[in-house]
N, C-alpha and C positions, 0 to 999 in steps of 0.2 A: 494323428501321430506323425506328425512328421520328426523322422525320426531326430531328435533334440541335442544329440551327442554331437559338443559345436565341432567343427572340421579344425583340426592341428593345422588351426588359421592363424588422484593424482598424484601416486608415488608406486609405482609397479615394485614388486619386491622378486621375483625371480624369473629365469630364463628358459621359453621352454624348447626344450628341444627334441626335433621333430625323430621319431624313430620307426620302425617297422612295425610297431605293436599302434602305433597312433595314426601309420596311414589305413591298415587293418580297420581301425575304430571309425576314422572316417571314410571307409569303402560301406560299413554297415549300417550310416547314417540314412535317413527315408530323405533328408530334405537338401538331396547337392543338388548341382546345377548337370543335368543330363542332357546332350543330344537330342535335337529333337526326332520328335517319331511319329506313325501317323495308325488310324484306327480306321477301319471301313465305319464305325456308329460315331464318330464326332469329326470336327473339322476344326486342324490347328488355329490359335487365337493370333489377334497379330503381333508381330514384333513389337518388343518395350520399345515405346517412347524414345528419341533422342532429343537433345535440344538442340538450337539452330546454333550453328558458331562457325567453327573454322570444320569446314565441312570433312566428312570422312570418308574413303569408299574402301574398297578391296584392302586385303593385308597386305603391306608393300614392303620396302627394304625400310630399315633403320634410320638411313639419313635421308633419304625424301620423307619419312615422316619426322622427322624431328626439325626441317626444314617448314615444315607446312605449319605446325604447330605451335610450334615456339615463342612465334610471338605474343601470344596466350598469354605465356608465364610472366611472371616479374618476381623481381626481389622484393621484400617489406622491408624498410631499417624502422626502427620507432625510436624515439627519444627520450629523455626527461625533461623536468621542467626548467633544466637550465638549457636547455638545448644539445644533452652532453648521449653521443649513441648509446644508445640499451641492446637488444637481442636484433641479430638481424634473421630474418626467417624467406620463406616463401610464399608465393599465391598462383592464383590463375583467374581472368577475367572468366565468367560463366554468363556475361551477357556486359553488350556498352556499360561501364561506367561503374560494375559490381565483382568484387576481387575477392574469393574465397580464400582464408587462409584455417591455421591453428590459433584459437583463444590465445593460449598461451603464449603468443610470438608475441601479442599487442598488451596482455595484460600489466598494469606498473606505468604503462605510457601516457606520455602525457601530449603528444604526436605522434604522427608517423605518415610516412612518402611510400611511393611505391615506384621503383623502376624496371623499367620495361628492357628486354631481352633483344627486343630487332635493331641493326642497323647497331648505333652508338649507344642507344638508349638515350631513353628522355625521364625524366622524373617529376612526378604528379603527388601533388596533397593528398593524404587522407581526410575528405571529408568528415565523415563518422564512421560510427559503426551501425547497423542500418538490421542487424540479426544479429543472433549469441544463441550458442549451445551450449551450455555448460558441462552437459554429460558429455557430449560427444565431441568438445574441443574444437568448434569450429567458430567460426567469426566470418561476417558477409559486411564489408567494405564499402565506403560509397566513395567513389575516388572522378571527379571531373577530370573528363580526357576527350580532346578532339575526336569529332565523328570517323575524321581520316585516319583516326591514330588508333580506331576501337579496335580490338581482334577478341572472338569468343573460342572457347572449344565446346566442341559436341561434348556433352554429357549421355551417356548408357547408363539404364539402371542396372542392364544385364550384369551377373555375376561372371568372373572370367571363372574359366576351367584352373581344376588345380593343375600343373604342368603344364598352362598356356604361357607364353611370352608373353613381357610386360616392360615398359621402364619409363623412367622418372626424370624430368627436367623439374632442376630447383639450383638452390645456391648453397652448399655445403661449405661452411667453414669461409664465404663470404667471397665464394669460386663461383663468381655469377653464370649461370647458364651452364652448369654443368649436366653431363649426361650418365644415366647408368640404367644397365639392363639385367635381366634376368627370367625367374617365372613365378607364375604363383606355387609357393610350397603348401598352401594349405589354405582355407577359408571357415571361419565358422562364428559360430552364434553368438551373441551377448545379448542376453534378454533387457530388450529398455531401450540398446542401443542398436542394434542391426546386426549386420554381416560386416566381422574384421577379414582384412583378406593379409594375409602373411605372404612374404617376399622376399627372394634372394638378393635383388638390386639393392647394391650396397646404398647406406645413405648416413648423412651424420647431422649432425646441426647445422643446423642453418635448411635443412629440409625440410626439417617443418613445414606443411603448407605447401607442398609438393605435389603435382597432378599426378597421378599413377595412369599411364595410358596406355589401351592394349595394340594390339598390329595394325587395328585401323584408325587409329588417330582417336579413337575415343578416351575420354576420362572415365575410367571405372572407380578410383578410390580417391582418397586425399591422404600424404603420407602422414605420419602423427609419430616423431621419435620417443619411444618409450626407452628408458633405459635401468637396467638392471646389473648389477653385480660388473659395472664399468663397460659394458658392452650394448652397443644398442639393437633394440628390437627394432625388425622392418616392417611396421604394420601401417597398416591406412585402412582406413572408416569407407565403407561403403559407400557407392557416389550418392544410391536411394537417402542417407542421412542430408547430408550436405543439399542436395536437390530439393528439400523441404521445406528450407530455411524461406521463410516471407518476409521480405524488407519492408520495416517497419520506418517510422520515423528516424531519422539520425541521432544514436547519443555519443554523448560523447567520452572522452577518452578519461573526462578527471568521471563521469557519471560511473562506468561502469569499474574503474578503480575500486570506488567508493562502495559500489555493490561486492565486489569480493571482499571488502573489510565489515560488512556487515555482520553483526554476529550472532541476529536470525535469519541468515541464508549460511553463504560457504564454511562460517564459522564454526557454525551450531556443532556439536559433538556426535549427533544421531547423523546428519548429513555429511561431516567427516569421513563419519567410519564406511556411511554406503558409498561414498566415490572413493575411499580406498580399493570398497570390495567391486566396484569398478574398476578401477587400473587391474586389479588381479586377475580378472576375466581377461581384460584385455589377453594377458600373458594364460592364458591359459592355466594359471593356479586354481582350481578350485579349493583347495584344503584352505586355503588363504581366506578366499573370497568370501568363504562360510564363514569362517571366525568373524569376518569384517562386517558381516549382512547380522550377523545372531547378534554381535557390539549393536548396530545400528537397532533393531528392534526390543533390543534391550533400554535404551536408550529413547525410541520414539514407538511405543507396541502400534501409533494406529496406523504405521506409514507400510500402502498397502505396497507398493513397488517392494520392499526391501524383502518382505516376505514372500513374493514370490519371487527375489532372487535368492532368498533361503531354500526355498523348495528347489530353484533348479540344481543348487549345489548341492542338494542331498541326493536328488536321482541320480547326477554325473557321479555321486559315491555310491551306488546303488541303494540306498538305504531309503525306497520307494514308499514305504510307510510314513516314515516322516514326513518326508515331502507330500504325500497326501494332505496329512497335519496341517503343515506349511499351506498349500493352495489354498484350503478351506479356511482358514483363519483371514486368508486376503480376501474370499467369498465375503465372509461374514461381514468384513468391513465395506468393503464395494461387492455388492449380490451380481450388476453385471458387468465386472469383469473378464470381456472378451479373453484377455490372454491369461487370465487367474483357469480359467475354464480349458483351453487350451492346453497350456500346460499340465492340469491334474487329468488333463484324459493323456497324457504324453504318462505322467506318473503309473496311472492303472494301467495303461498298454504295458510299460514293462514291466509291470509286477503280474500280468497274465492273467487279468483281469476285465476282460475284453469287454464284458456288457457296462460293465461303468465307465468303460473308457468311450465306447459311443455316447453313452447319457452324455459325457460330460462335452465331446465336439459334440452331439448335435446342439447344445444348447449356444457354443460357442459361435456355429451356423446359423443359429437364427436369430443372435443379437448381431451377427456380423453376415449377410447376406454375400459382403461380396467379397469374403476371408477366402481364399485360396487352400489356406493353407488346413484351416477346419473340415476342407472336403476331401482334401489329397489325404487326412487324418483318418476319415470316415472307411475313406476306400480300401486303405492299407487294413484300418481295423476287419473291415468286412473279407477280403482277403485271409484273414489270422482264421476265421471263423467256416472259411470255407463259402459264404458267397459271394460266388462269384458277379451273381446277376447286381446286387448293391454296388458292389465296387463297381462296375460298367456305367450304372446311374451315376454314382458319382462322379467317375471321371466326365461325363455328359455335360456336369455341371460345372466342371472345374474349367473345361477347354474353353468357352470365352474369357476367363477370368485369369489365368497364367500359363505360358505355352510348355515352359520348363518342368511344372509339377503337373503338368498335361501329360506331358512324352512320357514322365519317371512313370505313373501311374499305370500308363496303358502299358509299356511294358512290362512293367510287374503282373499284370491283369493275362498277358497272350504267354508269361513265364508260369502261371498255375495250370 
């Protein structure tokens, strides 16, 4: 269980806004990002991964990091095919030669350049497009640029703390290299898609495609302007999304046009309605997102992702029976469905149900040996129940595999 109640973290429909009942909500979630802690029976696991780039070290002031950094970022402008500017957006190099942005900043295009932030700047081709997310709106670049001219940033998967400092270099409204700060106001779930992380650091268009970097020069998110009721949302996609992106061969720019005008992909009606009921998540609507996933399965009954974003928007309404329903109906179609499993033991855990909410992590444990998140699940559950000695196993098992749902655990563990 880790607890699923996402943290007050392609057409979003309302705004949410963050209040004392919703930090309350996410103080009582099982799955934040906790302090590390240490146990006399495990030994902490090691620190998440970074990637090699513009190196990072200690929290520093603002402008030696934004100094050290920067030259990372670029601006995207894209074109049409008469040569005439479209949307100008953001990126950042996550390695020579590879430029993360937003889908959205290049989709319609029929080119697109990228310029760089240091010095005058210099402006470089987009090769192709080399990765595509579509759920999670991101795009991975192939852009030829001198060896002497590379710069990368360190990528963290780590999650920042909600009221850690944060800020964003990108090009707002075509303000090359502008800067803005703030903190994280909230982080949480969208099943399918990751951890959204929500932010005070103002931003507008042309941010799109915006690194989100915390005190030590790392990238934790990618910004992504959602906009609602004339106002925009400050969110950015988890850097673990983006980080996964594997470049592929180059396509190109009329290729993947052509893919969103298809109309057995983005087209389709069933597919619609579930990446409407995706933008809503983004925004934290559930009421929304349910209407959007129930259109979707209505529309497509075998498509198993949308039913278990039905089930999570029924538990986020507490209405746990259903969402049992829901999970099982995504069993039925995929039997193992790690996060189908997952999730319905998240369902029984709040309905107080506790023996089928193990049945259903352990099961989710032993198709996924090295799920974190199914053992931090186990130990909470065995906790509810009173053993204590289970949950100790578990946390055992969970410490080489994530330090963060290591620390939560055992503290909970030396709190009974």
């Amino acid at each position: 269980m880790q607890k699923k109640f996402p943290r007050p973290r392609r057409l979003p429909t309302f705004l949410l806004i963050l209040s004392l009942a919703a930090l309350t909500a996410r103080a009582q979630e099982t799955k934040t990002h906790a302090s590390p802690a240490t146990d006399a029976d495990a030994s902490a696991p090691a620190s998440p991964k970074a990637q090699p780039g513009v190196s990072a070290g200690a929290e520093g002031s603002l402008p030696d990091l934004v100094r050290r950094v920067k030259p990372a970022v670029v601006a995207v402008i894209t074109y049409d095919a008469k040569g005439n500017a479209l949307l100008s957006g953001s990126g950042f190099f996550v390695r020579p030669g590879r430029v993360v942005t937003n889908l959205h900043v290049i989709e319609g295009a029929r080119r697109a350049e990228v310029k760089t932030l240091d010095g005058k700047g210099r402006v470089y081709p987009v090769d192709g497009v080399l990765a595509s997310d579509e759920e999670g709106d991101l795009a991975l670049l192939g852009v030829s640029v001198p060896a002497e001219r590379a710069h990368a940033v360190e990528v963290s998967n780590a999650l920042p703390e909600e009221g850690e400092r944060v800020f964003v270099i990108g090009n707002p409204l075509r303000l090359e290299g502008s800067i803005s700060d703030g903190i994280v106001s909230a982080v949480r779930e969208v099943p399918s898609l990751g951890r959204i992380i929500q932010i005070t650091a103002p931003v507008s268009h042309g941010n799109s495609g915006s690194p989100l970097f915390n005190m030590r020069g790392q990238v934790v998110g990618v910004v992504t302007i959602k906009v609602t009721n004339g106002q925009n949302i400050n969110l950015a996609m988890s850097s673990a999304r983006f980080d996964a992106l594997k470049a592929g061969e180059p396509a190109t720019f009329e290729a993947i046009a052509a893919r969103a005008r298809d109309p057995r992909d983005a087209e389709s009606s069933a597919d619609w309605w579930y990446k409407n009921g995706l933008n809503s998540l983004w925004l934290g609507n559930y009421d929304s997102a349910l209407g959007s996933f129930e259109n979707a399965v209505n529309k497509n009954p075998d498509r198993v992702e949308a039913w278990i974003q039905v089930g999570y928007c029924k538990v986020k309404q507490g209405k746990n029976a259903e969402a049992i329903k829901a999970y099982k109906q995504a069993l039925r179609l995929r039997p193992n469905s790690v996060e189908a499993y997952n999730k319905l033991g998240d369902a029984y855990y709040y309905a107080s149900d506790f023996d089928e909410a193990l049945r259903a992590y352990r099961q989710a444990a032993r198709l996924r040996p090295d799920l974190p998140e199914a053992f931090y699940n186990l130990g909470m559950t065995y906790l509810e129940i009173g053993d204590r000695a289970s949950a100790l196993a578990q946390s055992r098992i969970l410490a080489p595999l994530d330090a963060e749902l290591y620390a939560k655990l055992v503290t909970e563990i030396k709190g009974k």
